[in-house]
MIGUVO-851802 format. One record per residue (C-alpha): residue in three letters; x, y, z. Coordinates in steps of 0.5 Angstrom, whole numbers, padded with zeros to 4 digits, always signed. Example, Ala and Ser with C-alpha at 12.3 -4.5 7.8 and 13.67 -1.06 7.14 Angstrom:
ALA+0025-0009+0016SER+0027-0002+0014
# end
This chain:
UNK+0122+0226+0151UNK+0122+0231+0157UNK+0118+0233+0160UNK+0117+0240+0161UNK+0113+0241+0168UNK+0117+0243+0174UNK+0116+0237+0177UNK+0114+0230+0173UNK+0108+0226+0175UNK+0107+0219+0176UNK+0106+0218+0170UNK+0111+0222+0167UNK+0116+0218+0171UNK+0112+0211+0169UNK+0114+0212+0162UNK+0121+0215+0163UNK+0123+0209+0167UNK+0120+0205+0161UNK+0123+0208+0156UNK+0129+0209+0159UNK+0129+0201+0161UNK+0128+0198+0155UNK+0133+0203+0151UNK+0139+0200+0157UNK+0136+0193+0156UNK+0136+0194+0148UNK+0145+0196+0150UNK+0145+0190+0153UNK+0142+0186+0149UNK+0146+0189+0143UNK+0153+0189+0146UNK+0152+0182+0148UNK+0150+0180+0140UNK+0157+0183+0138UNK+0160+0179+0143UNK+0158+0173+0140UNK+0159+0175+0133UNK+0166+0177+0136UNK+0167+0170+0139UNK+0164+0166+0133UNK+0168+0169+0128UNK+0174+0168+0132UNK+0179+0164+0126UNK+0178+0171+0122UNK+0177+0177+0127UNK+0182+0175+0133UNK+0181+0172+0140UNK+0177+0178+0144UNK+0183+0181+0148UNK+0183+0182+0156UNK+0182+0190+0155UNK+0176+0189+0150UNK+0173+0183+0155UNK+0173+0189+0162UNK+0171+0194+0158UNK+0165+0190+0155UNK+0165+0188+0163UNK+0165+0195+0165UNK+0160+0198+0160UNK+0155+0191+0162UNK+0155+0193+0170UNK+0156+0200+0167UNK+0148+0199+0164UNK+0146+0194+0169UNK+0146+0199+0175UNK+0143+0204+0170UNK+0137+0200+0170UNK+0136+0198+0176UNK+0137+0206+0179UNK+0131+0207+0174UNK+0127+0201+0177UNK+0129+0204+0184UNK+0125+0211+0182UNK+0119+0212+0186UNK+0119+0220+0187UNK+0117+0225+0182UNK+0123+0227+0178UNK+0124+0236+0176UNK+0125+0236+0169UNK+0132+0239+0171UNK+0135+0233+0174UNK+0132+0228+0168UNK+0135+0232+0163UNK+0142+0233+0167UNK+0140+0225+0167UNK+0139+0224+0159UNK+0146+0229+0157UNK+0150+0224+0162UNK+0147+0217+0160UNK+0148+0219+0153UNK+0155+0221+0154UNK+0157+0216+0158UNK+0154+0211+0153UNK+0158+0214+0147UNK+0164+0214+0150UNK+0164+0206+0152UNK+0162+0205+0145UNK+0168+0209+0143UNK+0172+0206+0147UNK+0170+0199+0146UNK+0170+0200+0139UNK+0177+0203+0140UNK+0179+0196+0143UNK+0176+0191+0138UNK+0184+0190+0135UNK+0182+0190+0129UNK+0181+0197+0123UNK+0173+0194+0121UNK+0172+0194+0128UNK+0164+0192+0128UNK+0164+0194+0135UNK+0162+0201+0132UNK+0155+0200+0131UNK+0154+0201+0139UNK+0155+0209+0136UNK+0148+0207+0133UNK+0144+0207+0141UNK+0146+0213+0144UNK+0144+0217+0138UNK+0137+0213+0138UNK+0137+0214+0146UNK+0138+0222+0145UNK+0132+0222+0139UNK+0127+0220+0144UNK+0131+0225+0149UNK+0132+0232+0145UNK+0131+0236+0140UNK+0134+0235+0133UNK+0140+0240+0134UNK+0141+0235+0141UNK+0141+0229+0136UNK+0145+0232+0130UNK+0150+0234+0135UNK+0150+0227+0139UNK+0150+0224+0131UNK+0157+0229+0129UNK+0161+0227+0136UNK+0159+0220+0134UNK+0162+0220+0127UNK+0168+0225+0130UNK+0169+0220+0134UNK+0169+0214+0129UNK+0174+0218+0125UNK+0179+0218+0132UNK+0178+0211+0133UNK+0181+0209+0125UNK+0186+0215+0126UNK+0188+0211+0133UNK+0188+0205+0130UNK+0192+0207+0123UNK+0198+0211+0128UNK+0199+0204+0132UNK+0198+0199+0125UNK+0200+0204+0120UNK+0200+0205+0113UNK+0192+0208+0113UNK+0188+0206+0108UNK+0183+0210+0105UNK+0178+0205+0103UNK+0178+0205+0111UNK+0176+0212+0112UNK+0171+0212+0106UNK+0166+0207+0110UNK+0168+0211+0116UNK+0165+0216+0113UNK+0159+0212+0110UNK+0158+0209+0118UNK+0157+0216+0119UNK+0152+0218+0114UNK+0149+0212+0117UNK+0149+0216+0124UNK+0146+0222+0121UNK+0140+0219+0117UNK+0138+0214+0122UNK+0138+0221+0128UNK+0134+0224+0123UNK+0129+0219+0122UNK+0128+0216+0129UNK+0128+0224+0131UNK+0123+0225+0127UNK+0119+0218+0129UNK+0119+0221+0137UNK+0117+0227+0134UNK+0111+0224+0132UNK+0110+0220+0139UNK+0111+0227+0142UNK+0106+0230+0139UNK+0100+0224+0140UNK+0103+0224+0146UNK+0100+0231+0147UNK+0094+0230+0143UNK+0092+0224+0148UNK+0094+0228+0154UNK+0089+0234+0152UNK+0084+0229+0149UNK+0085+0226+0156UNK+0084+0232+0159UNK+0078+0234+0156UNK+0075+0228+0158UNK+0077+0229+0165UNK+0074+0236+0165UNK+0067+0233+0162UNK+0066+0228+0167UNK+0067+0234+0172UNK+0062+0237+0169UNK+0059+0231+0169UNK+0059+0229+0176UNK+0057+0237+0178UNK+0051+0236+0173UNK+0049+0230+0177UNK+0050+0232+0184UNK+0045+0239+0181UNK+0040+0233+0179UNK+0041+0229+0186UNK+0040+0235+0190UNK+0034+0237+0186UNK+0031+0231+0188UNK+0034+0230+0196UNK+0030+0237+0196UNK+0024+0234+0192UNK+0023+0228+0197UNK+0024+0232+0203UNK+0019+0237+0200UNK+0015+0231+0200UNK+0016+0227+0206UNK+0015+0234+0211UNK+0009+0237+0206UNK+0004+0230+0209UNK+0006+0231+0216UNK+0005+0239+0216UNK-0001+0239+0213UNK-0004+0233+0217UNK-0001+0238+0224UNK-0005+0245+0220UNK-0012+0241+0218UNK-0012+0238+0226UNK-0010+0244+0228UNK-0016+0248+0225UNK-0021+0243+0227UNK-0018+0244+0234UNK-0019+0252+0234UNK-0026+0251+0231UNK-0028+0245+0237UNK-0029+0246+0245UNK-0023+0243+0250UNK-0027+0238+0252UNK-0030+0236+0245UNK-0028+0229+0243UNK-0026+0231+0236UNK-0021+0236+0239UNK-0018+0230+0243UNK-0017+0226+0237UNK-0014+0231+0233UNK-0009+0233+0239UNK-0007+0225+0238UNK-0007+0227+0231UNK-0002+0233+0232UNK+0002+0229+0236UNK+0002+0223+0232UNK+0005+0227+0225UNK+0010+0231+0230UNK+0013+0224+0231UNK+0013+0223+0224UNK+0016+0230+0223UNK+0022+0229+0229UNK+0023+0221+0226UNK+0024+0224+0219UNK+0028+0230+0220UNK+0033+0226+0225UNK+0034+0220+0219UNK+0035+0225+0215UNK+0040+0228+0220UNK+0043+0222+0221UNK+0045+0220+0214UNK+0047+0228+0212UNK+0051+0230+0217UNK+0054+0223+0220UNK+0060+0225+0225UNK+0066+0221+0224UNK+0066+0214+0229UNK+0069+0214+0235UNK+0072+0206+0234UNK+0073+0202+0241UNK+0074+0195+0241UNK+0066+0191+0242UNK+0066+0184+0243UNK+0062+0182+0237UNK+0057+0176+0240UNK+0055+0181+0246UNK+0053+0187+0241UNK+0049+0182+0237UNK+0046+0179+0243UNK+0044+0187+0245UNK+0042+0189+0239UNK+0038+0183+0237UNK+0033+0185+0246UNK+0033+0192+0243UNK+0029+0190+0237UNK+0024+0184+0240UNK+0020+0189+0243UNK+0018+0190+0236UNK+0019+0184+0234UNK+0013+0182+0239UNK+0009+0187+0237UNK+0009+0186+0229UNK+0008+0178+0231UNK+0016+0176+0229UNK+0021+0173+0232UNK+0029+0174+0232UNK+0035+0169+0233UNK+0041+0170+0234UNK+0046+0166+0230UNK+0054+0167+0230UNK+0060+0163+0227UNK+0065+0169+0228UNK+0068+0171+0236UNK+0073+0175+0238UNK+0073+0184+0237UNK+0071+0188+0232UNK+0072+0196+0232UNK+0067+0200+0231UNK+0063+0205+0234UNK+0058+0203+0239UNK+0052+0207+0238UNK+0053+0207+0230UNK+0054+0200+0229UNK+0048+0199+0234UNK+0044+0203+0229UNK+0046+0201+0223UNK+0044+0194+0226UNK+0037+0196+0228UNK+0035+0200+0222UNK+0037+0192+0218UNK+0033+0188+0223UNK+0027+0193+0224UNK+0028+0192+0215UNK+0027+0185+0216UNK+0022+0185+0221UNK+0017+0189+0217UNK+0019+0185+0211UNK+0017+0179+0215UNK+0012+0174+0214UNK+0007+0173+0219UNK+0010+0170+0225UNK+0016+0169+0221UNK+0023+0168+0224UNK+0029+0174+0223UNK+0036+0171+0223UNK+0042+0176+0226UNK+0048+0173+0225UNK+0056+0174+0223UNK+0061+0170+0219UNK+0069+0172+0218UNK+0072+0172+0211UNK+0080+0174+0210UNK+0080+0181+0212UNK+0074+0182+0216UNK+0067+0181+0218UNK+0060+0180+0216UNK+0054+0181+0220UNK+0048+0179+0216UNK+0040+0180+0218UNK+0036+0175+0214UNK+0029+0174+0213UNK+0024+0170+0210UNK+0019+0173+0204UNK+0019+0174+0197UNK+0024+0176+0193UNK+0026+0183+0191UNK+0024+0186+0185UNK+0029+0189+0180UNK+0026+0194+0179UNK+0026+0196+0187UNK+0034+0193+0188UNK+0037+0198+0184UNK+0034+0203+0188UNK+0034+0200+0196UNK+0040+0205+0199UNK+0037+0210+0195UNK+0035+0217+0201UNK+0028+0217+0201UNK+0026+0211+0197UNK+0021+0207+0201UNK+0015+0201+0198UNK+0012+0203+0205UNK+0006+0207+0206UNK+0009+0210+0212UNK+0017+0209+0212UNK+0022+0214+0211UNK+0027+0211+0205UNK+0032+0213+0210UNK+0034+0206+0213UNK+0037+0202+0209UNK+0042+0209+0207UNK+0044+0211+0214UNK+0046+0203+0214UNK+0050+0204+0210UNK+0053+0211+0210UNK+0055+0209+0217UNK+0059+0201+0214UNK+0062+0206+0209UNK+0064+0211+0215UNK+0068+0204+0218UNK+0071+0202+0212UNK+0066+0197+0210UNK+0059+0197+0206UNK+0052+0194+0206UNK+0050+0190+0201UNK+0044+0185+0199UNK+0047+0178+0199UNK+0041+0174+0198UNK+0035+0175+0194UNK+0031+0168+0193UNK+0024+0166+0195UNK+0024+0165+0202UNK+0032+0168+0203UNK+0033+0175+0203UNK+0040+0177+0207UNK+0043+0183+0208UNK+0050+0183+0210UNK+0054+0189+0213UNK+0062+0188+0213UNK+0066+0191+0217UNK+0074+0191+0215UNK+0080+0188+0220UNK+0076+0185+0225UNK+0081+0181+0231UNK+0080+0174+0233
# end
């Protein structure tokens, strides 16, 4: 079965490699039964010669390369070199069968049979005229044998040639069959390829539907999220125009404007950060130096909401990373933790190594997470209070996947909830 593409695919090359292997190993596997059958029935059929015994030599090393060039096989093969391919192996291993079969000693020589391969092999390769024609060289060749045979250990005997040409009758019937067997096998073949290639063309669809859908809801949450601020800025702003400077109410509603322009400008900063995150500048960080910096950033609001942090590491050494968005991700973490935090409450920051990388866990204690709210928590936008973002958690782990690592929620237990962002490759 060629393909017929310029160029094979990896699994185009994948098959062809199978295929080939298991009809060269089946050679070998045949060449060495009739071997035996020959020794064994040595008192009748003769001591195999030295000739027939270098031949099957050649023709095993022969085959032995040929399998391991195909095991070899990496890059992808045009569909001219793997027919150039399949006409020489299919000569060459109907010639060694001749010559083999030439070399039994002996008129109904079994060694015949090897014909039977080749023909098998050229039905998976070609069409029915490449099969008939390898089928009518094998029975011409059959004949040649005999008629060689008979000219060195005359007089012929027809009987001779009369299974001769039954031998060759098999060979048609049995390129007929298995031709029409592989013919089969090419045309399901085909028929899961589209089945295949529709499937792949449905989840495109798919995935463009949902990234639609996706989009409709990132655009309704925005929409959400600013429309609160704005207003709140558009209602004190009026009250504003309506009240003298040194009204009271106008100062308060100047604090309101401002207060929902911060608002405003967090928003649309994590919101910037998680849509248009840059690619990282990696440097080579000490690990217990940027925890401890980034456990003093955060303790001011620690302090603030009544918590405290510790820092806990097992793990020392270097991590690659960039620096301001390791910081950040780390932050949004442990300000997560601390507004999770029970009251007076401790939030733990830490890191571990495990083969291969690095995990820097925040852990604080409290109740554990709904499911209904796990399976949402690196959602944009999606928050359970009343005045995040829902971006915190999302820009965490976009910038761990930007550095080839993740953010995950490693424990979710009454009074232990753990979150850990590993980092791949991390040095000791």
């Amino acid at each position: 079965m060629l393909p017929t593409s310029e160029t094979s695919s990896d699994a185009d090359l994948l098959s062809f490699r199978r295929q080939e292997s298991s009809l060269t190993v089946l050679g070998l596997a045949v060449l060495a039964a009739l071997l035996v059958i020959h020794v064994g029935f040595s008192p009748m059929l003769g001591v195999p010669s030295r000739k027939i015994l270098w031949m099957i030599g050649a023709s095993f090393l022969i085959q032995t390369l040929e399998l391991l060039v195909l095991q070899g096989l990496t890059g992808p093969l045009s569909a001219a070199q793997i027919r150039r391919y399949a006409w020489v192996s299919v000569w060459v291993k109907l010639l060694l069968a001749f010559a083999v079969a030439l070399l039994g000693g002996f008129e109904d020589s079994h060694y015949s049979v090897l014909m039977v391969l080749p023909i098998a092999a050229a039905a998976f390769r070609f069409r029915l005229a490449g099969v008939l024609s390898v089928a009518t060289a094998a029975a011409i060749l059959t004949f040649v044998e005999l008629w060689l045979y008979y000219r060195r250990h005359p007089p012929a005997r027809l009987l001779e040639f009369y299974e001769a040409a039954t031998l060759a009758l098999t060979y048609f019937v049995v390129a007929i069959v298995v031709s029409n067997l592989a013919g089969q096998v090419r045309r399901e073949r085909a028929l899961v390829q589209e089945s295949l290639d529709a499937l792949e063309r449905t989840k495109d669809l798919l995935v463009r539907e949902e990234k639609l859908a996706a989009l409709g809801r990132l655009s309704s949450a925005i929409a959400h999220e600013i429309r609160n601020p704005v207003a709140m800025i558009a209602s004190s702003a009026r009250l504003m125009a309506e009240r003298r400077p040194d009204d009271p109410v106008a100062g308060e509603m100047r604090g309101i404007v401002l207060a929902e322009a911060g608002r405003l400008e967090k928003l649309t900063t994590d919101f910037l950060s998680y849509a248009h995150l840059r690619a990282p500048t990696k440097k080579e960080l000490s690990l217990s130096d940027t925890l401890a910096y980034v456990a003093d950033v955060a303790r001011a609001r620690a302090a603030e909401l009544g918590r405290t942090i510790r820092v806990e590491s097992t793990a020392d050494g270097h991590v690659h990373a960039d620096p301001s968005q390791l910081y950040q991700a780390l932050l949004d973490l442990i300000v997560n933790a601390l507004e999770a935090c029970p009251d007076e409450g401790t939030v733990t920051l830490g890191s571990s190594r495990a083969p291969g990388r690095v995990v820097v866990f925040v852990e604080n204690p409290g109740d554990p997470i709904p499911p209904e709210t796990t399976a949402r928590l690196f959602e944009p936008f999606f928050t359970t209070k009343p005045r995040g973002t829902g971006l915190g958690l999302a820009v965490a782990r976009s910038i761990a996947r930007a550095h080839g690592g993740d953010v995950t929620l490693g424990r979710n237990e009454n009074g232990w909830i753990r979150f850990e962002l590993s980092l791949p490759g991390a040095e000791g």
